[in-house]
C-alpha positions as CSV (number, residue, x, y, z in Angstrom):
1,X,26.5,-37.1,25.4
2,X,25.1,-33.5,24.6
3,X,22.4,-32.2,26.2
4,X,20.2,-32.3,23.0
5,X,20.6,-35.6,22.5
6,X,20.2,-36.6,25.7
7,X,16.7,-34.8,25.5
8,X,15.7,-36.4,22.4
9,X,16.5,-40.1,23.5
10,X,14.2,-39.6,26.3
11,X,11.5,-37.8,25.1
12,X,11.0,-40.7,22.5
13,X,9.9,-42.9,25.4
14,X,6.5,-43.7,25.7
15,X,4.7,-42.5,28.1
16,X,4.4,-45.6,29.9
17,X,7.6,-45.5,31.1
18,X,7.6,-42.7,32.2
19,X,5.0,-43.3,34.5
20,X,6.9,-46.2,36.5
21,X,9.3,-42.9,37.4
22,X,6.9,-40.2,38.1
23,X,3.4,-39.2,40.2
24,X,0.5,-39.2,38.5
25,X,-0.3,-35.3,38.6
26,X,3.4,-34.3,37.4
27,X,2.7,-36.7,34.8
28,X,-0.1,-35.3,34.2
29,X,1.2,-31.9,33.9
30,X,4.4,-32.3,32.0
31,X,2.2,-34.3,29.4
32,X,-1.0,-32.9,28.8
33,X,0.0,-33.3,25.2
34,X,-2.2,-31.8,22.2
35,X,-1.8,-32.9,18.6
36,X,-2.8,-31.6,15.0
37,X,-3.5,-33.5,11.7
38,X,-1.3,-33.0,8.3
39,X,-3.7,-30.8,6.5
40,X,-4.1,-30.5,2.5
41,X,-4.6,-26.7,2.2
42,X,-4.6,-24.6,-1.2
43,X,-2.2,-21.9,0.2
44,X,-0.3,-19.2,-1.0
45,X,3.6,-18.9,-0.8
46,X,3.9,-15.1,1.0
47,X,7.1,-12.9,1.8
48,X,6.7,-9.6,4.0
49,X,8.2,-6.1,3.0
50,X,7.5,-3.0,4.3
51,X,7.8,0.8,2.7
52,X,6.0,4.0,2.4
53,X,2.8,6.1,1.4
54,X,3.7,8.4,-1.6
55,X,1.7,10.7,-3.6
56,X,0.8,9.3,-7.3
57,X,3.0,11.9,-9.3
58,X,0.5,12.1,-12.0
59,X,-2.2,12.9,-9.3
60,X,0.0,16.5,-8.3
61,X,-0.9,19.6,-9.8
62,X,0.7,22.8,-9.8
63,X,-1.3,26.1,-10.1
64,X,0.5,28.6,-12.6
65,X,-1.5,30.8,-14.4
66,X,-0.3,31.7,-18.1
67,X,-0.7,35.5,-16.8
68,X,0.5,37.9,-14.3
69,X,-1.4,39.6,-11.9
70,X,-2.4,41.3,-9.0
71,X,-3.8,39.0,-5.8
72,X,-7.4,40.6,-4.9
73,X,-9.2,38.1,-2.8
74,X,-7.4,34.1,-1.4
75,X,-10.4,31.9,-0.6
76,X,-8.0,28.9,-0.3
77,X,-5.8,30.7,2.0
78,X,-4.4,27.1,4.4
79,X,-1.7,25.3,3.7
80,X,-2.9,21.4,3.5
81,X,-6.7,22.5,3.6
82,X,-8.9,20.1,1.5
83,X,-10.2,21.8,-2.1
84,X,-12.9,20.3,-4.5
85,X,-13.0,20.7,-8.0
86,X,-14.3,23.6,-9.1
87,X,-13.4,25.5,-5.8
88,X,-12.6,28.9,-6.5
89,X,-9.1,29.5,-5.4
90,X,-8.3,32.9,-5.7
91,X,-9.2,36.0,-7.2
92,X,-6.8,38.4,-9.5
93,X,-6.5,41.1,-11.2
94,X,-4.8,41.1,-14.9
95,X,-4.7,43.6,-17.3
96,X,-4.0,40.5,-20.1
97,X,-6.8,39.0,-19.3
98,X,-9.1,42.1,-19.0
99,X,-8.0,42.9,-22.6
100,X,-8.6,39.7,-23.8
101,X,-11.8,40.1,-22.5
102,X,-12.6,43.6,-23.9
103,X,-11.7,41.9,-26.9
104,X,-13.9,39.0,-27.5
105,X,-16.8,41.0,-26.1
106,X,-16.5,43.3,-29.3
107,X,-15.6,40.9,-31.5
108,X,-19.0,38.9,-30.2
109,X,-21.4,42.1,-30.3
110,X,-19.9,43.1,-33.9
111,X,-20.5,39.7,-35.2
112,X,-23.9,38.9,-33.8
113,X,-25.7,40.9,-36.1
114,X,-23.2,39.6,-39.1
115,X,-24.0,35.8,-39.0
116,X,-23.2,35.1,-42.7
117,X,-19.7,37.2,-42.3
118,X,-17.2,34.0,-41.8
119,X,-14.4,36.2,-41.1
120,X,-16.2,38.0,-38.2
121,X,-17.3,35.0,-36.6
122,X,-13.7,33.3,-37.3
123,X,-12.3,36.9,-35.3
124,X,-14.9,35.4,-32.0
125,X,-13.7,32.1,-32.4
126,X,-10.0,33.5,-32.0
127,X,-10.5,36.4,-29.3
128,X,-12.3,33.1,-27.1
129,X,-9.7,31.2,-27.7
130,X,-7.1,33.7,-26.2
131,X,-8.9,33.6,-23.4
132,X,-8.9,30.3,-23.1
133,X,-5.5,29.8,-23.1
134,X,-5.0,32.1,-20.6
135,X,-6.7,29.8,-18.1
136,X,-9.9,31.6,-18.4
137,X,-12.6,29.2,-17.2
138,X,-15.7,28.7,-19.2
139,X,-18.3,29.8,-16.6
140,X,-16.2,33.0,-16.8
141,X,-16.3,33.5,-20.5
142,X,-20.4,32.5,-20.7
143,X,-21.1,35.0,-18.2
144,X,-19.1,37.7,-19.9
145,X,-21.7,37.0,-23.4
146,X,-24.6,36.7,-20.9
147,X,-24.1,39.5,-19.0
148,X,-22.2,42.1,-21.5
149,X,-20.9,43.6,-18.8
150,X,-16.5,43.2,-18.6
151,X,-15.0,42.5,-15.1
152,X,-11.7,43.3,-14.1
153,X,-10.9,40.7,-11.9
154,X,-10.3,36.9,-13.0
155,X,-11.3,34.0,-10.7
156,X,-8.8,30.7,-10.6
157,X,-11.2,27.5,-10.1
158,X,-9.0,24.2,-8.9
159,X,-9.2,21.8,-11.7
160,X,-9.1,18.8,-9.3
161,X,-9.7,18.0,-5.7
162,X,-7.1,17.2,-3.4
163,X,-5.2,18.5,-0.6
164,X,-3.2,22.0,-0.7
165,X,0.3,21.1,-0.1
166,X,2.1,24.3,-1.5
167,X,0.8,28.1,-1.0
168,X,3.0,31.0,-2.8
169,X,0.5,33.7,-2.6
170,X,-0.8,36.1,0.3
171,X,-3.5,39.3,0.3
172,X,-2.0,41.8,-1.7
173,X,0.8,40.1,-3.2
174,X,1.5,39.9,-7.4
175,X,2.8,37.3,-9.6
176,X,4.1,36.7,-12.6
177,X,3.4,34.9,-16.0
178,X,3.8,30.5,-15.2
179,X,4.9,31.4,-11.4
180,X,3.1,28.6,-9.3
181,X,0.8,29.6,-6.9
182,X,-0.5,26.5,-5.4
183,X,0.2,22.8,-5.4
184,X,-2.6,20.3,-5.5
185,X,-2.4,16.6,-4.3
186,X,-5.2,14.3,-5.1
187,X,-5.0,11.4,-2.9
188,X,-7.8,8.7,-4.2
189,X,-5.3,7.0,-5.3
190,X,-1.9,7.1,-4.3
191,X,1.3,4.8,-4.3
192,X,3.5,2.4,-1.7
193,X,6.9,2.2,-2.3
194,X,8.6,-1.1,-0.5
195,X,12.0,-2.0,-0.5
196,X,12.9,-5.2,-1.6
197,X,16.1,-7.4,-2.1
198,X,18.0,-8.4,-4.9
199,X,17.2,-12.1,-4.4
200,X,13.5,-11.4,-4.0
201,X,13.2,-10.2,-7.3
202,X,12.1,-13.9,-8.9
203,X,10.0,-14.0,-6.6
204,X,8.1,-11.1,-7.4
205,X,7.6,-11.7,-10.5
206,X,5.5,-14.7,-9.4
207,X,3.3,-12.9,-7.0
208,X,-0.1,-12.6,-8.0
209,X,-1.5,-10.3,-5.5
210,X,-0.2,-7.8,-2.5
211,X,-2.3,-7.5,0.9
212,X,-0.9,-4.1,2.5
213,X,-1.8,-3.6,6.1
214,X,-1.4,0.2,8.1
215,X,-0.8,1.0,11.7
216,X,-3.9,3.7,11.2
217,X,-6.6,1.5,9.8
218,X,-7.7,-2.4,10.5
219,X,-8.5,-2.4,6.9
220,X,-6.0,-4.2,4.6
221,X,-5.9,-3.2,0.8
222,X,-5.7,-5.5,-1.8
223,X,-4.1,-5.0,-5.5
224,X,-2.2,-6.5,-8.3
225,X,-0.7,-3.1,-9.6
226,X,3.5,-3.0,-9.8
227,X,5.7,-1.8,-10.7
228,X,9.4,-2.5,-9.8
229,X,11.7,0.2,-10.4
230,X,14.7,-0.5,-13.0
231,X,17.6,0.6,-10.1
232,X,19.6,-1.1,-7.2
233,X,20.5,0.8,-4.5
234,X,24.3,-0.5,-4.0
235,X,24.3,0.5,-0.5
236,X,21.4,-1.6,0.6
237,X,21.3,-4.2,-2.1
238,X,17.0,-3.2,-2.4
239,X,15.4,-2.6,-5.3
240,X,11.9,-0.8,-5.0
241,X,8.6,-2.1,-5.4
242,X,5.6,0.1,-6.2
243,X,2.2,-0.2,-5.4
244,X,-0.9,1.2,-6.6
245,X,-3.7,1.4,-4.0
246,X,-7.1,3.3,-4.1
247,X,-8.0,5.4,-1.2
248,X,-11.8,6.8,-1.8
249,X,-11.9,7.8,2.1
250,X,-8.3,9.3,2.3
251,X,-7.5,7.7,5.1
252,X,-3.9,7.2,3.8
253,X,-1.4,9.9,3.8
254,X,2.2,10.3,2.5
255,X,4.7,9.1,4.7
256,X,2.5,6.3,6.2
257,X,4.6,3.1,7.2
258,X,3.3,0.3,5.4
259,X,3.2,-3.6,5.6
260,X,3.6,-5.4,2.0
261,X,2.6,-9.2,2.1
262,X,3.3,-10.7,-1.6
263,X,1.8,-14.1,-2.6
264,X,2.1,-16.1,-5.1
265,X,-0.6,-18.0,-7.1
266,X,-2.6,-20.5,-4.5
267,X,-1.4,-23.9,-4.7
268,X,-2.0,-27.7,-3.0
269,X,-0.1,-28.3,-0.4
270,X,0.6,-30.7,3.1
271,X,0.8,-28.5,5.6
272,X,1.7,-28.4,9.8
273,X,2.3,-25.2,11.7
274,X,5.9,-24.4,12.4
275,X,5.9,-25.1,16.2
276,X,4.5,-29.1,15.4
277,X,8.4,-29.1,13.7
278,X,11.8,-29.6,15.2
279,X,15.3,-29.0,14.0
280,X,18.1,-30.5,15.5
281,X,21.3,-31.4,13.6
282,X,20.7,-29.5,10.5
283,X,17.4,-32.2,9.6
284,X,13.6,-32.1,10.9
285,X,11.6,-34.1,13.1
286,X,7.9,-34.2,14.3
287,X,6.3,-36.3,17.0
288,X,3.7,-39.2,15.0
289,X,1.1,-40.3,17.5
290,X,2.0,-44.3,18.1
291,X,0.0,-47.2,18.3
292,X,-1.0,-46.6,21.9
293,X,-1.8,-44.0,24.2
294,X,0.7,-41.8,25.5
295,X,3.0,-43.3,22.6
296,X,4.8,-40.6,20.2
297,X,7.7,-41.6,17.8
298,X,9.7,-39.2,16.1
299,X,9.8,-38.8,12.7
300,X,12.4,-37.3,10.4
301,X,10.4,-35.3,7.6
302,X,11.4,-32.7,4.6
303,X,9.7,-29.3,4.4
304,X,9.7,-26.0,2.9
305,X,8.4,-22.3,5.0
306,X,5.4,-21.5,3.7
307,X,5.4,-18.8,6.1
308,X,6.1,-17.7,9.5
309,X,3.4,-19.8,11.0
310,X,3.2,-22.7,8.1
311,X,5.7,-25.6,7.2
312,X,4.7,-27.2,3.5
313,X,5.3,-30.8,4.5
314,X,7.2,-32.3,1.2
315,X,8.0,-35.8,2.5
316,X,7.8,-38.1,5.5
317,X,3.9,-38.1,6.2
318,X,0.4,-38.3,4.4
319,X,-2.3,-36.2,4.9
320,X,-4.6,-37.3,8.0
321,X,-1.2,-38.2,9.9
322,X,-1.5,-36.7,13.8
323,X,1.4,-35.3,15.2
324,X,2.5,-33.3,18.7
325,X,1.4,-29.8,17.8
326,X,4.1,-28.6,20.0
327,X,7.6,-30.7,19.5
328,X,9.3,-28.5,21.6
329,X,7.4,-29.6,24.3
330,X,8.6,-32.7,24.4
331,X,12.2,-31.7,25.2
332,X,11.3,-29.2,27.7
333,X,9.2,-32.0,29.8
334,X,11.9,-34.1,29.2
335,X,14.5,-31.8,30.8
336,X,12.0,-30.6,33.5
337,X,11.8,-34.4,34.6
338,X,15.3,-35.0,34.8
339,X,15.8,-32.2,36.5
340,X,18.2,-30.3,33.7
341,X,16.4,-26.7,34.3
């Protein structure tokens, strides 16, 4: 007879015959059993992925100026330092832009006096809007009315916050018309990307929420945000999942290594953990507390993973039903009384 067999007949004794063979204290020791009840839980169904921190693309902003010039003064002069939104970034000089300025200062001091003259005052509204085009801010073009007084150099603000990931000016240096100077990332929000397989993808489309957990923080993010991208890599057989998470603190970063636990909507369910559950011969068995102490019958049952820790029980026992929380125990008592290891 094979060895698992023979481990199962015996470990379907009671204990009471057992104890005709064995001291009290081994007895006592191999079978210091402890047992759990079938529980009705409302559960979810969860599968485990893992991906990738990117940057939201629509949250990247490159710096090009619709004007060349002449670098004066960097104030944001690191590569990956931290900017606010209305930071000044740089200052330049630009004869286009110093024109444009001469010119809606005259246009404005010709037409203040002129207030009935709708072609003067339609002459402002263009000369202001050539500056704004240019990427003239408006604290700029207020101060030039207020002040009457033209400078040369032009000050770029950063239109967003976010981290500096690209610099392509130094002291001194000149650029032209749409070159880009710096690129932006704004990380409050930003994206996972997970790989998943082909036969996953039914399942996703049943998941009603994603917890995604870091090595970096103990704090897991929660969101119902996807999108899965319309391509299979042929190599890998994975599709890619993507996730939208907010990160206020920006405490996530690109490249981060992420955990992605899917779930579907909660249901009722039976439920034992896995290790109260045996497999041998292709079926599954649990221990049912008998009739009398020390008594524990096997029991051939059907069930479904829940996950890694959790068996759905689907048929063979009721909820309330108290069974050995470790089935594997019984075989290795078994085989450490008979003396097979």
């Amino acid at each position: 007879m094979k060895l698992i067999n023979r481990l199962l007949l015996v470990s379907f004794l009671p204990l009471t015959l057992l104890a005709e063979v064995l001291p009290k204290h081994m007895l006592e020791q191999l079978f210091s059993v402890q047992t759990v009840k079938v529980k009705q839980e409302r559960v979810n169904h969860s599968k485990k992925n893992f991906g990738f921190v990117k940057a939201d693309e629509a949250r990247v902003h490159y710096i090009a100026p619709h004007f060349g010039a002449y670098v004066e003064k960097i104030y944001a002069d690191k590569i990956y330092m931290y900017v606010k939104k209305g930071d000044p970034l740089v200052t330049v000089y630009s004869p286009e832009v110093y024109k444009a300025k001469e010119d809606y200062l005259n246009a404005y001091k010709y037409t203040k006096n002129r207030e009935n003259d709708s072609e003067n005052r339609g002459m402002v509204r263009s000369a202001k809007l050539k500056l704004e085009l240019l990427g003239v801010s408006d604290k700029e073009i207020n101060q030039l009315v207020k002040s009457k007084k033209i400078s040369q150099n032009t000050t770029i603000y950063s239109p967003v916050s976010g981290y500096i990931f690209v610099k392509n000016i130094s002291d001194g240096s000149a650029f032209n018309a749409k070159a880009s100077l710096y690129k932006i990332v704004n990380l409050d929000e930003v994206w996972v990307e997970a790989k998943v397989y082909e036969k996953d993808i039914s399942w996703l489309k049943n998941a009603a929420e994603f917890d995604v957990k870091f090595i970096s923080t103990s704090k897991v993010y929660k969101t119902t945000t996807t999108l899965l991208y319309p391509m299979l890599n042929p190599k890998e057989a994975t599709m890619t999942l993507r996730l939208r998470l907010k990160n206020p603190q920006l405490t996530l970063f690109p490249g981060m290594y992420a955990s992605v636990l899917s779930k579907d909507k909660a249901q009722n369910y039976l439920t034992l953990p896995t290790n109260a559950v045996i497999r041998k011969d292709g079926k599954y068995y649990v221990f049912v507390v008998g009739e009398y102490e020390g008594e524990y019958e096997p029991m051939e049952v059907s069930i479904k993973v829940l996950n890694p820790q959790t068996y759905v029980i689907t048929d063979g026992l009721k909820a309330g039903d108290e069974v050995v929380s470790n089935a594997l125990f019984m075989m290795d008592s078994d085989a450490q009384i008979n003396g097979l290891y």
